[in-house]
N, C-alpha and C positions, 0 to 999 in steps of 0.2 A: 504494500500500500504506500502512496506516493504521500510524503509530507509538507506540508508547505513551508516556505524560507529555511529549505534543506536542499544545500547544493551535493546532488545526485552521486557525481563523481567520486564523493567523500564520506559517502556510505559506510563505507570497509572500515571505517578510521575509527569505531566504536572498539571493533575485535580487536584490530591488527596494531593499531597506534596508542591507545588511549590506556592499555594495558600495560604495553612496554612503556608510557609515561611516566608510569607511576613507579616502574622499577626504577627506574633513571634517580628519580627523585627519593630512592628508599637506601636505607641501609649505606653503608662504606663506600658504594661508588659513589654516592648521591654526596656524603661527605664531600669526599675528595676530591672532587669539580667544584662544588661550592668555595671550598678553602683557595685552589686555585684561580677562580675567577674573583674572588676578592668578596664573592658573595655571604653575608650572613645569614641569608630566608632558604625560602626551599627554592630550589630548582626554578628558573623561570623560562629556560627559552625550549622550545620544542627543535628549532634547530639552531645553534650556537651562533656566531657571528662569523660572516668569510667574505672575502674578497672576490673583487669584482671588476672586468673593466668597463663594462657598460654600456648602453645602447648607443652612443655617440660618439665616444672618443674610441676611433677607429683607425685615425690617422696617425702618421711619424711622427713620434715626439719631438716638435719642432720649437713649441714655447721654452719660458725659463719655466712655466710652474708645470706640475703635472697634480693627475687628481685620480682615485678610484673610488667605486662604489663599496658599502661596507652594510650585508645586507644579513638580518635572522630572521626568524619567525617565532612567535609565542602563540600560547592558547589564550592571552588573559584578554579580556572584553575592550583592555582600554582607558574605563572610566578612572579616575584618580590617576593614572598613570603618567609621568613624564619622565621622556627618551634623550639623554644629550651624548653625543658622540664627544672627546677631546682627542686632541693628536697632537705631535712636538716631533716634529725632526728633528734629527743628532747635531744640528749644527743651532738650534733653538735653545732657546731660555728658559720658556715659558711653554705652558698647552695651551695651546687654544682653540675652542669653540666651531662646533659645525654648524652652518647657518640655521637647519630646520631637517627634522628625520620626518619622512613622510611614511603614513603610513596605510596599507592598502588593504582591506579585508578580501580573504579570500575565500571563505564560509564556512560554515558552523552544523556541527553533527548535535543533536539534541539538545540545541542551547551552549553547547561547546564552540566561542569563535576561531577562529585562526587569522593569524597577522600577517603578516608582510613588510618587515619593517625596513626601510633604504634610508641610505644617507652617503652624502658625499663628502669625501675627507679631501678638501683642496690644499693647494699654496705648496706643494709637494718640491721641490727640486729633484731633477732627471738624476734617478740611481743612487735615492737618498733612503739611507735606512729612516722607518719613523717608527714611533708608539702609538698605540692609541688604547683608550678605555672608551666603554659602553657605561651609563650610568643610568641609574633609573631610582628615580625620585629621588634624586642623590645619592642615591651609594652605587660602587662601583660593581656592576654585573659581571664584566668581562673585560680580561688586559689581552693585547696583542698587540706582535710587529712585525713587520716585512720592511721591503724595499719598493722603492716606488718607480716608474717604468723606468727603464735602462734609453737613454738617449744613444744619437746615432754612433759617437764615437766611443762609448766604455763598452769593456768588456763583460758579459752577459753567461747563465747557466742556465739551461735548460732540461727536463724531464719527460720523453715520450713514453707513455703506454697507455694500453686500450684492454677493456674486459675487465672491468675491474670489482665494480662490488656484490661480489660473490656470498659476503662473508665470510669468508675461507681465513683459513693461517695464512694462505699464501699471499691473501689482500692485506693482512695485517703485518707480514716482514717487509713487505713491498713498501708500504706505505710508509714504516718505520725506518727502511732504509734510503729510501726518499728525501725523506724529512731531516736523515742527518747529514746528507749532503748540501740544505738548503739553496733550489734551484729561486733563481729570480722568477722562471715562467715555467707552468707544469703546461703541457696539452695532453689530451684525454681522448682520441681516436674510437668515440662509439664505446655502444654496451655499457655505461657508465654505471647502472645497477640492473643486476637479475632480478627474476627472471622474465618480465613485462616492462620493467622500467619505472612502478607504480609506486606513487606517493611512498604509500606504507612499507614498502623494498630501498626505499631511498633512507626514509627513517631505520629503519633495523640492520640494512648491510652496508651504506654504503655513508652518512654523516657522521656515526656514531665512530668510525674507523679513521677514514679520511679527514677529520676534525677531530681526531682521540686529542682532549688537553694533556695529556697521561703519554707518551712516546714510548713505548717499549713494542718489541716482538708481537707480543701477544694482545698489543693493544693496537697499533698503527701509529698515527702521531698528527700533530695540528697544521697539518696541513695546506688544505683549503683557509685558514686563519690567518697562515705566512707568507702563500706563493698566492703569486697571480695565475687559476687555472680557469684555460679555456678546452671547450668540449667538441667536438661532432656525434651528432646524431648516429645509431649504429641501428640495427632488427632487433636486439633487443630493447630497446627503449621507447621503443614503440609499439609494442605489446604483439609483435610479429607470430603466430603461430602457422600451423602446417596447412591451414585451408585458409589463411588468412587475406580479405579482400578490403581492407582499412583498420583502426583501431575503433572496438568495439568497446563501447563505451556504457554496455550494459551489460556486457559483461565483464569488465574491467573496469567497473565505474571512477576507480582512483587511479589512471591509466595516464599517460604522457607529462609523467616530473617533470621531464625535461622543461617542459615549457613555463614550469613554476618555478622552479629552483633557479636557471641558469639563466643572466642579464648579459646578455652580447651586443656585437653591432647591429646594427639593422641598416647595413649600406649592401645586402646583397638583392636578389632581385625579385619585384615586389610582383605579388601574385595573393586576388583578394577570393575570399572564399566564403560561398554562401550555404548556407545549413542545406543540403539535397542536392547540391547541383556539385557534378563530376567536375573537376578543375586540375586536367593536366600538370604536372609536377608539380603538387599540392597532397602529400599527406589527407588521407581520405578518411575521414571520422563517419563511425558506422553507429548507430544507437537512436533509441529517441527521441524528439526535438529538445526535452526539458534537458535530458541529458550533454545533449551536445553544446548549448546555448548555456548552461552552466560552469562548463568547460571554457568556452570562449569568454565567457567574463572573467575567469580565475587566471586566462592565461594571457588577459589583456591582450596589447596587439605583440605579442612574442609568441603568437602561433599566426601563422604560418613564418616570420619573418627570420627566426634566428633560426631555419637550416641550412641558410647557405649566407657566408662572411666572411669579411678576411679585415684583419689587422696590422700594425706593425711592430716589432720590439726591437729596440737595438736597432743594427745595422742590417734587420729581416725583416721581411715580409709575408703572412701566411695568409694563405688562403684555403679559407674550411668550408667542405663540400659534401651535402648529402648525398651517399652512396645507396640509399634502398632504391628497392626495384619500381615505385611511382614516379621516380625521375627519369628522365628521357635526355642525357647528356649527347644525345645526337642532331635534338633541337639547335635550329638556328643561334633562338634566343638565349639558349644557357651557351652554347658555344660562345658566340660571341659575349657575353657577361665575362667568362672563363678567360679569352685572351685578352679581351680590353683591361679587367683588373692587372693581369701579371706584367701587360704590356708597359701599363700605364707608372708602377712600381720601378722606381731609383736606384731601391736598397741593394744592398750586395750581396745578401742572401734571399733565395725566391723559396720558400718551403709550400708544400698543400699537403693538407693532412684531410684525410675518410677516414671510414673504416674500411670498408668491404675494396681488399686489396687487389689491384688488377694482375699481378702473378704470384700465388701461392703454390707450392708441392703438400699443402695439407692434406690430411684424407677426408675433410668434410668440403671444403670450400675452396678448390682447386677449379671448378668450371666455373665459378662465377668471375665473367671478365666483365663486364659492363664497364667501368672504369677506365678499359683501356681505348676506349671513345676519345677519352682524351689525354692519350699520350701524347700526340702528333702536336697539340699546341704548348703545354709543357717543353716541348723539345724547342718550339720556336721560341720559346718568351724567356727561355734562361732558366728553366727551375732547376736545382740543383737535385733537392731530396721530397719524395714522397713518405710522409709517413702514414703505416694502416696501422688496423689491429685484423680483430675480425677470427683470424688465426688465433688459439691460443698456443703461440711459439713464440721464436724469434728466427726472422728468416734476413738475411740480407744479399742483396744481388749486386752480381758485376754490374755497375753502368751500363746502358742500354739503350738503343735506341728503336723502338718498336713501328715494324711498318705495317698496320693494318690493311684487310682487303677492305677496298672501298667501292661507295656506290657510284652511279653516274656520275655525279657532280663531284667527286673525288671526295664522299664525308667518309668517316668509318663506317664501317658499319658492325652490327649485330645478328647473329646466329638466332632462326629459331629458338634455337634451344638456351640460350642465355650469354653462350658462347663468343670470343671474336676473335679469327683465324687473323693469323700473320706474322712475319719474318722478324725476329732478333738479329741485331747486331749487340753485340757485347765490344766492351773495354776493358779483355782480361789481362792489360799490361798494366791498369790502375791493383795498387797494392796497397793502400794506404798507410804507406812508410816512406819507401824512396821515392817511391810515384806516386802523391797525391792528388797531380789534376787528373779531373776525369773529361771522358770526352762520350757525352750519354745521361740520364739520371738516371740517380739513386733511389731506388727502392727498398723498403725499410718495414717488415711487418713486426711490430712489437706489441703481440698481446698475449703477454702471461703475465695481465696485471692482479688475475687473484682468481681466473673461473678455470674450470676443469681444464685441464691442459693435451691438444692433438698433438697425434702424432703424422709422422712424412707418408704421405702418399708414394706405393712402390713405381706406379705405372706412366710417369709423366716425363719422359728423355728430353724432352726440348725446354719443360721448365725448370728442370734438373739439371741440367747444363750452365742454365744462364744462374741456379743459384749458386751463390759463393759462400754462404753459412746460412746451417739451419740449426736449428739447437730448440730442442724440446724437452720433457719431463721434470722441468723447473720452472717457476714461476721466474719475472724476471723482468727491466724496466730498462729502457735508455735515455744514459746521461752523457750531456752536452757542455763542452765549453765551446764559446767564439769570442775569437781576440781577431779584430778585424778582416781578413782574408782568409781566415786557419777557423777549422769546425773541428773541434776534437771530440770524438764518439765514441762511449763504453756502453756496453751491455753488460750489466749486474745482474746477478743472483740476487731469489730475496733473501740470500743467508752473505751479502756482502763481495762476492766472489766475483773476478771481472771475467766473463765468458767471450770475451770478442772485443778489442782493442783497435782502433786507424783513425785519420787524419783525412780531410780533405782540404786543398788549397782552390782558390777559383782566382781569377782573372779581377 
């Protein structure tokens, strides 16, 4: 039976969320977060506080000041409540004050609300460590620090993987071993939580780890609190099943976090979408009107908008790309988006990150080429490295230059079957030691961020050839330095161990 001023989607949130609420808030863990946030009362956020870059600031860090969004959620209604953010850069005197936290309801299960609360922490200088606390009604809820974007000339760290919140031990060494590298910028190539992607799988596998205040093995570490982490969309995060023809939203009523959790650009390409009516690459929502229109108000205008974006950090530029199968990257219109973005980029490194990888040897997802649609403008526009996930491995390839069969008009093209035949050229003189340029990109599957881990497919000689490392039966991340021209790339264990070591130099 349908209730009135009860947003549908969040049905599930009585069972799944409202229980583990209350453990959060009980007993010695509930202490121990407390003591660390600086908090005296109980428990107050349903999801802790974490960083952000935001719907607008998309472009190269070109000002003196730089800014990020610093966004939680709570259950409380609100009333009596007051929100002030403070923050002090290392080179400050003084904290100082966030203009105004805005807050956004996103709705309420039997009377239970739910928050949204954002705020932007300005006046930043490019690659400057800051502090900040969260207070609420004057006392301090939550302390945290990071670094603020990295401008075009410093040196910068970075963390690829994909597949991550599982819940697993292996999401939990992963994430701890992450976090004591401290990278400037995490990205998160898809699958971001199992097994749908759904609110209540966001709360239980993937915040409570990825935002552990507590840094150990067995816990993960603060992550999301410290690093600036951006995502792409993956099939699981979008509630993807075996007969699946949209995200169904009746039966999945707490179905596409994605769209509630994560604040992106919104400079990729704009496609509006009406409750019933089919809309070419546009993620297809399946369910009831009350359902689906409840959904669209919780996820504000960041559905359809944040799955496809690109940004820049440092002396790089990414560009992040929805890889599920409703997108038609053989379209005009996303082609040309594709090379006009990478064309129109300065930077000196070109990065795009999916998930779903255009050549894997895995033995689940070795036929899905779609991706490779757009190798051919990649090649023209400079990109150096692709990264997926998608795979739970780590695979990395010779530099490559892929020549698909194409149609009439010379576009790629696609295989009934999902497929897309065509010729490698490899650069197997690239070593990344004495020969770091490469002449080709790099391809880069890194997901064994914490979900069950595949193994190599025996039967595939031509994508076996062009791989140069595969490595499987360990969970495992890559970590990045770039010092102007020079990319230094390690693949870690989540027991700390480096499994794969090289360099790249570019032009």
């Amino acid at each position: 039976m349908k209730k009135n001023a009860l947003v549908a989607w969040l049905a599930l949130f009585q069972l799944l969320v409202l229980s583990p609420l209350s453990a959060i808030a009980d007993t010695k863990t509930g202490e121990t977060e407390q003591k660390q946030a600086g908090a005296s009362a109980q428990e107050v956020f349903l999801v802790k506080p974490y960083l952000q870059l935001g719907e607008s600031a998309s472009q190269a860090v070109l000002a003196k000041q730089e800014s990020l969004e610093l966004i939680w959620f709570t259950t409380n209604n609100g009333k009596g409540e007051k929100w002030q953010v403070q923050s002090k850069s290392q080179s400050a005197s003084k904290w100082s004050s966030s203009k105004s936290v805005q807050a956004f309801f996103v709705g309420k299960v039997e009377n239970v609300p739910f928050y949204r609360y954002t705020v932007k922490i300005e006046g930043l200088a490019p690659g400057e460590k800051f502090s900040y606390k969260v207070l609420r009604n004057g006392s301090i809820a939550f302390n945290g620090s990071a670094t603020a974007r990295k401008s075009f000339n410093q040196p910068y760290s970075f963390a690829v993987f994909g597949d991550v919140g599982a819940g697993s031990a292996g999401e939990k060494k992963v994430i701890y071993q992450v976090t004591q590298r401290k990278p400037d910028l995490v990205v998160m190539p898809g699958d971001i939580t199992y097994d749908q992607g759904r609110i209540s799988q966001y709360l239980a596998r993937f915040f409570p780890i990825v935002n552990s205040q507590e840094a150990s093995p067995d816990k993960g570490g603060p992550l999301l609190s410290s690093s600036l982490v951006m995502t792409a969309l993956g099939n699981h995060d979008i509630a993807m099943t075996t007969s699946w023809k949209g995200t169904d939203l009746n039966r999945f009523p707490d179905a596409l976090g994605y769209y509630i959790f994560w604040s992106l650009p919104f400079n990729g390409p704009k496609f509006d979408y009406k409750i019933g009516q089919s809309t070419r690459n546009v993620l297809p929502l399946v369910g009831d009107e009350t359902n689906v229109t409840n959904f669209l108000k919780a996820a504000d205008k960041r559905y359809p908008q944040i799955g496809n974006y690109s940004f820049d950090y440092g002396n790089s530029h990414w560009l992040i790309l929805d890889g599920n199968e409703y997108m038609h990257w053989g379209d005009e219109k996303l082609r040309t988006y594709v090379e006009d973005d990478l064309t129109k980029s300065k930077a000196t490194w070109k990065f795009v990150s999916f998930h779903q990888p255009p050549f894997s040897i895995d033995i689940y997802h070795h036929s899905e080429h779609r991706m490779r649609l757009l190798c051919d403008i990649f090649e023209r526009t400079g990109v150096q490295v692709v990264w997926c996930g998608h795979a739970h491995n780590y695979q990395r390839y010779f530099p490559l230059k892929f020549k698909a069969k194409t149609n009439k008009d010379g576009i790629p093209m696609m295989n009934g079957n999902g497929t897309v035949t065509g010729d490698f050229i490899l650069d197997t003189k690239f070593n990344g030691t004495t020969q770091p340029k490469m002449k080709g990109v790099l391809y880069i599957v890194s997901g064994g961020g914490g979900a069950s881990l595949y193994r190599r497919a025996p039967f595939l000689p031509k994508e076996s050839e062009a791989c140069h490392k595969f490595i499987h039966g360990m969970h495992s991340f890559t970590f990045c330095n770039i010092n102007d021209k020079t990319l230094s790339v390690s693949q870690i264990s989540d027991d700390g161990k480096v499994l794969d070591q090289f360099k790249v130099e570019t032009d």
